[in-house]
ChimeraX commands (.cxc) that place a marker at each C-alpha (Angstrom):
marker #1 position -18.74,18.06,-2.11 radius 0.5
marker #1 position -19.84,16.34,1.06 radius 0.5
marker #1 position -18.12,13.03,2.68 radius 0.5
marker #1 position -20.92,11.10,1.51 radius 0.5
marker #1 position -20.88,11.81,-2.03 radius 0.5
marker #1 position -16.54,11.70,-2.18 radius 0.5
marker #1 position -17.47,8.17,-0.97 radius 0.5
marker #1 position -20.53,7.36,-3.21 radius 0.5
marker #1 position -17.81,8.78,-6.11 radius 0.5
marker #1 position -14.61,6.31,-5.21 radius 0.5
marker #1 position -17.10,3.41,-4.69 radius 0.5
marker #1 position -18.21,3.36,-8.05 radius 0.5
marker #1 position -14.74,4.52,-9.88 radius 0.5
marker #1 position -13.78,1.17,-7.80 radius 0.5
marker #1 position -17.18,-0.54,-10.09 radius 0.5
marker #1 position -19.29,-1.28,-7.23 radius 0.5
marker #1 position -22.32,-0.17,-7.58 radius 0.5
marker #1 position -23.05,2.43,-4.65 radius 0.5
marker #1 position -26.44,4.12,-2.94 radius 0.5
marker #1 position -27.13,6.74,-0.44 radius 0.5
marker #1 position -28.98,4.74,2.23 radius 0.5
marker #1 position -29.20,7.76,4.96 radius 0.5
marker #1 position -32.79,8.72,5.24 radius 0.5
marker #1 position -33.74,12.69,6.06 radius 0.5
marker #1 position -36.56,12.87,8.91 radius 0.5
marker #1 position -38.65,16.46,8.11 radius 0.5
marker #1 position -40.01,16.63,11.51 radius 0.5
marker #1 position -37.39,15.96,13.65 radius 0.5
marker #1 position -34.78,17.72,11.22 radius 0.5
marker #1 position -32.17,14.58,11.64 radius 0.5
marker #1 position -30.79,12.21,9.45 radius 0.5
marker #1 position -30.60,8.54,9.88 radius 0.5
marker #1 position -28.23,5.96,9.59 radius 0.5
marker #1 position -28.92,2.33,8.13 radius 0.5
marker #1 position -28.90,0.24,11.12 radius 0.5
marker #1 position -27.32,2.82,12.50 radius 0.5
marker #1 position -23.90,2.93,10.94 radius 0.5
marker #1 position -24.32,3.15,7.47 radius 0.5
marker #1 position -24.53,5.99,5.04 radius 0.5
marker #1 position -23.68,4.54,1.93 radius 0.5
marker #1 position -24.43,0.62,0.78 radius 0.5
marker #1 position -22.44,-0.92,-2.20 radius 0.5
marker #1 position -22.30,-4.04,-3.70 radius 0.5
marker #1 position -19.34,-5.38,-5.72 radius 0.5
marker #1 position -21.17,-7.91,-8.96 radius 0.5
marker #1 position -17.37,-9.18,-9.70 radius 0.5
marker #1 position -16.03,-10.03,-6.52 radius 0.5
marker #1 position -19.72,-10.55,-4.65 radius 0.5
marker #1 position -19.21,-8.22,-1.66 radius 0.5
marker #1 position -21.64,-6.18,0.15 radius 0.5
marker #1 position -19.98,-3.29,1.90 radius 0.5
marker #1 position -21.81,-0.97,4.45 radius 0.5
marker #1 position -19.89,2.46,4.92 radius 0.5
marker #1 position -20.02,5.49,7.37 radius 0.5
marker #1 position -18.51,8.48,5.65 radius 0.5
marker #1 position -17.10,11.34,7.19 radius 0.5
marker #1 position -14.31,13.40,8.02 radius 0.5
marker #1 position -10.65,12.30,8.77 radius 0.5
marker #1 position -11.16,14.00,12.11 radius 0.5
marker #1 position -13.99,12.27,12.96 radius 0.5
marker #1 position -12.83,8.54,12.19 radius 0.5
marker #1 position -12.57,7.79,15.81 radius 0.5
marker #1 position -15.91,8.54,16.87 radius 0.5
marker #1 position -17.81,7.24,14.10 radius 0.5
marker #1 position -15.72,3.51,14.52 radius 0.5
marker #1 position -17.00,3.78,18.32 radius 0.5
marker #1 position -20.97,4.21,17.27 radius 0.5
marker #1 position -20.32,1.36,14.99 radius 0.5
marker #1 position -18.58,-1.04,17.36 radius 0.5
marker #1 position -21.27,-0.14,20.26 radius 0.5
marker #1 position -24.67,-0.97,17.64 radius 0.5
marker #1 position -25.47,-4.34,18.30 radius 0.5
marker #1 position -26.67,-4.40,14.33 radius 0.5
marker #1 position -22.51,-4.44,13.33 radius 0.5
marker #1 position -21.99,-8.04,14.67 radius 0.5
marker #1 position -25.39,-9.68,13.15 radius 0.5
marker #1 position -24.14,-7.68,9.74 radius 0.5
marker #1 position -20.68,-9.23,10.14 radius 0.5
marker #1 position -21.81,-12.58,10.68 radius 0.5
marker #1 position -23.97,-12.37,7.71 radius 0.5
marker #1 position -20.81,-11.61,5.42 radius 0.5
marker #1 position -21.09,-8.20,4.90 radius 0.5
marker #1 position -18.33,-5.60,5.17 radius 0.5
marker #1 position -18.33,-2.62,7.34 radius 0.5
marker #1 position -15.95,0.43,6.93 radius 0.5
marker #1 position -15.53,3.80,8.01 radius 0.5
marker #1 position -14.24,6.41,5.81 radius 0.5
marker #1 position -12.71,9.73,6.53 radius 0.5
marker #1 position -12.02,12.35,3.94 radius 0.5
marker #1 position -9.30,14.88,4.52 radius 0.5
marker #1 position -7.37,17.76,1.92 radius 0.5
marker #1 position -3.72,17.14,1.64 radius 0.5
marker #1 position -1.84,18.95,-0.77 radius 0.5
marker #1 position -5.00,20.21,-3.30 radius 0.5
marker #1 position -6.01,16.55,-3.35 radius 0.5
marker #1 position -8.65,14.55,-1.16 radius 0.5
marker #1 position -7.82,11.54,0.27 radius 0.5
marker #1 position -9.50,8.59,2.25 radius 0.5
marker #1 position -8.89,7.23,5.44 radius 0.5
marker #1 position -10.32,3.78,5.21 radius 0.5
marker #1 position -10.84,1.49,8.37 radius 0.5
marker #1 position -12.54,-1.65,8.38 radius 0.5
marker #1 position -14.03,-2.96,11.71 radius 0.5
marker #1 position -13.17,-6.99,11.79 radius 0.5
marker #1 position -15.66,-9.98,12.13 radius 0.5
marker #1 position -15.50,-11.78,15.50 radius 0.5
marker #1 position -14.06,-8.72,17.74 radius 0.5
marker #1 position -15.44,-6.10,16.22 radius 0.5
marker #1 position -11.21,-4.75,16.27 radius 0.5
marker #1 position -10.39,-1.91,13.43 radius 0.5
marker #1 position -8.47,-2.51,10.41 radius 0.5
marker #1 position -6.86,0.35,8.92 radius 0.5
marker #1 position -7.30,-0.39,4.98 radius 0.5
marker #1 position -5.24,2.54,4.32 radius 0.5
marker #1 position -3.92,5.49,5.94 radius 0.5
marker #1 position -4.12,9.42,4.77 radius 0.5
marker #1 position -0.74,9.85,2.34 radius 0.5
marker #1 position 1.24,13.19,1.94 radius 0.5
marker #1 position 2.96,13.86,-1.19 radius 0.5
marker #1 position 6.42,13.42,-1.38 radius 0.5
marker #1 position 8.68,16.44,-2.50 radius 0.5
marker #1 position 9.58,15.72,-5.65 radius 0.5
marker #1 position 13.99,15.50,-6.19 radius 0.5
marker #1 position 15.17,18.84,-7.68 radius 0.5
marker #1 position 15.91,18.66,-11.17 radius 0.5
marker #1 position 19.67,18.86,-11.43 radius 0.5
marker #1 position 21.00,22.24,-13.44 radius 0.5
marker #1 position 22.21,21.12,-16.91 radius 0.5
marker #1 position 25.15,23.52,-17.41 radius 0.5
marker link #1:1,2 radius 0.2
marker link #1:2,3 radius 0.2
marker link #1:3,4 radius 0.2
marker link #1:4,5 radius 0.2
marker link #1:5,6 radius 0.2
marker link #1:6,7 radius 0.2
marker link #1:7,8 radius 0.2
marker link #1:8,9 radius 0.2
marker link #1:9,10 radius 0.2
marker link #1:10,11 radius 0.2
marker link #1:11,12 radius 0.2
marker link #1:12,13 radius 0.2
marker link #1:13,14 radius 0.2
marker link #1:14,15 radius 0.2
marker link #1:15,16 radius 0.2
marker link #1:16,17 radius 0.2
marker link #1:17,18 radius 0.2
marker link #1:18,19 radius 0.2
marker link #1:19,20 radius 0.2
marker link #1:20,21 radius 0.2
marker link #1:21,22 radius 0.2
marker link #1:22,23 radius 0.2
marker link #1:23,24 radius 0.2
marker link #1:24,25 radius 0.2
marker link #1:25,26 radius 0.2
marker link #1:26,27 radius 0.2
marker link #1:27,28 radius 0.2
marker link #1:28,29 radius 0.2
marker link #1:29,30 radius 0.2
marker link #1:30,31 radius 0.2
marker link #1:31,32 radius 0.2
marker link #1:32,33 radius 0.2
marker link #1:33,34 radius 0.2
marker link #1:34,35 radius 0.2
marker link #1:35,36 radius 0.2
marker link #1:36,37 radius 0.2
marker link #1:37,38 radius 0.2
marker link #1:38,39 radius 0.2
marker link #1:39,40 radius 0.2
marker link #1:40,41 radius 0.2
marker link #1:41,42 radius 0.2
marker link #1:42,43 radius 0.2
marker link #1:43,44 radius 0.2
marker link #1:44,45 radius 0.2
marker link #1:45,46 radius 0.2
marker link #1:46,47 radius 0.2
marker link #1:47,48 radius 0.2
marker link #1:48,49 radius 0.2
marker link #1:49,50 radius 0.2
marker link #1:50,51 radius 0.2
marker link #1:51,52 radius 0.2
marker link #1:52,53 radius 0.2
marker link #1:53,54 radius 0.2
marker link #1:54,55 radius 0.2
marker link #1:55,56 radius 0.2
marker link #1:56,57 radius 0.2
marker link #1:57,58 radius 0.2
marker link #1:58,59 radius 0.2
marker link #1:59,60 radius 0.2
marker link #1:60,61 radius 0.2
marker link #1:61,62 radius 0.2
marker link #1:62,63 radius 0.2
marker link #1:63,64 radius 0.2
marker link #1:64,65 radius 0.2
marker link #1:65,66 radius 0.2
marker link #1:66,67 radius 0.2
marker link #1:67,68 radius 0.2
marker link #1:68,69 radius 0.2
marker link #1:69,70 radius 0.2
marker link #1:70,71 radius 0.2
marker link #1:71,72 radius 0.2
marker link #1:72,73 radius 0.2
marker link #1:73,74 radius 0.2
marker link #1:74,75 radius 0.2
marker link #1:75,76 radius 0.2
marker link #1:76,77 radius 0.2
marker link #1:77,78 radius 0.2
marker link #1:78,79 radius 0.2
marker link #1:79,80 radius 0.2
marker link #1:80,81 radius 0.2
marker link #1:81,82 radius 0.2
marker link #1:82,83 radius 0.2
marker link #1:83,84 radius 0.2
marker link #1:84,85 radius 0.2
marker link #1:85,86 radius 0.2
marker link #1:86,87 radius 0.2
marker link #1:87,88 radius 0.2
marker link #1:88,89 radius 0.2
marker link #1:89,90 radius 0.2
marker link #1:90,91 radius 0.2
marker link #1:91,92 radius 0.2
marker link #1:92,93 radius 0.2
marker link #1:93,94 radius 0.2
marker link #1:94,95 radius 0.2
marker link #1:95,96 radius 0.2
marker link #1:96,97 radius 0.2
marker link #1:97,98 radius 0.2
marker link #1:98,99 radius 0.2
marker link #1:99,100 radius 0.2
marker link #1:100,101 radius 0.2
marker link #1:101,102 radius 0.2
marker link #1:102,103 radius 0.2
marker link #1:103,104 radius 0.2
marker link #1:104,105 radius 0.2
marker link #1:105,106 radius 0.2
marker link #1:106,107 radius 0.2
marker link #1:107,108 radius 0.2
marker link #1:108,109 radius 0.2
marker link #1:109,110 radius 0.2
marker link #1:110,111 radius 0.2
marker link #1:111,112 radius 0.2
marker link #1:112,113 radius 0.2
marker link #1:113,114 radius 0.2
marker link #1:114,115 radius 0.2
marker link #1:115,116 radius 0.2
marker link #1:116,117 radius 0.2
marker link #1:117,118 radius 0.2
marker link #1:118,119 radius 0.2
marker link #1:119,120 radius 0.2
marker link #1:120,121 radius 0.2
marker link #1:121,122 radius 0.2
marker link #1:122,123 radius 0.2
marker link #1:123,124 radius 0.2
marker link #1:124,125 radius 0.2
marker link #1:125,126 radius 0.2
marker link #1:126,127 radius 0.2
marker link #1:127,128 radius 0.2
marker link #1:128,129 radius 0.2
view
């Protein structure tokens, strides 16, 4: 299962209602970005928020938060009240989990929503007799 579709999966468990906006180009072989940052688009009907969000992997966080600090697009976006996060994807202990950071209106600073978790060892059961 790609980034894309872990995101497009979490989204909508979280009841927003979530769509692939990367486009394929045939003859150049590429993908593209909305605006240039986005992969996925999702819109929240309870709480009214539009969120715009680059999926990836954990490793690649960092880059993908510098591509969409440097697109001019990010600030009009922010200004206009949507949200834009980047989301990393990494396999910790048999389970996936997400690295979300936000990038914040005005700046253009990252926000880490929340950070990759390990499991905790569980206490040893104590030995009855």
């Amino acid at each position: 299962m790609t980034p894309t579709a872990r995101t497009l999966s979490e989204l909508r468990r979280l009841g927003y209602l979530a769509a692939v906006v990367e486009t394929w180009i045939p003859r150049i072989e590429r993908r593209r970005d909305l605006f240039g940052i986005a992969d996925v688009l999702a819109v929240h009907p309870r709480d009214k928020a539009v969120l715009l969000v680059q999926a990836t992997s954990a490793g690649h966080v960092q880059d993908r938060l510098r591509r969409v600090q440097a697109r001019p697009e990010t600030a009009v976006l922010l200004r206009a009240g949507l949200a834009v996060e980047v989301w990393g994807w990494r396999r910790l202990d048999g389970r996936w989990h997400c690295r979300r950071v936000a990038v914040r209106p005005g700046d253009l600073a990252a926000v880490v929503l929340s950070r990759l978790g390990r499991r905790r060892k569980q206490k040893e059961q104590p030995t009855l007799f």
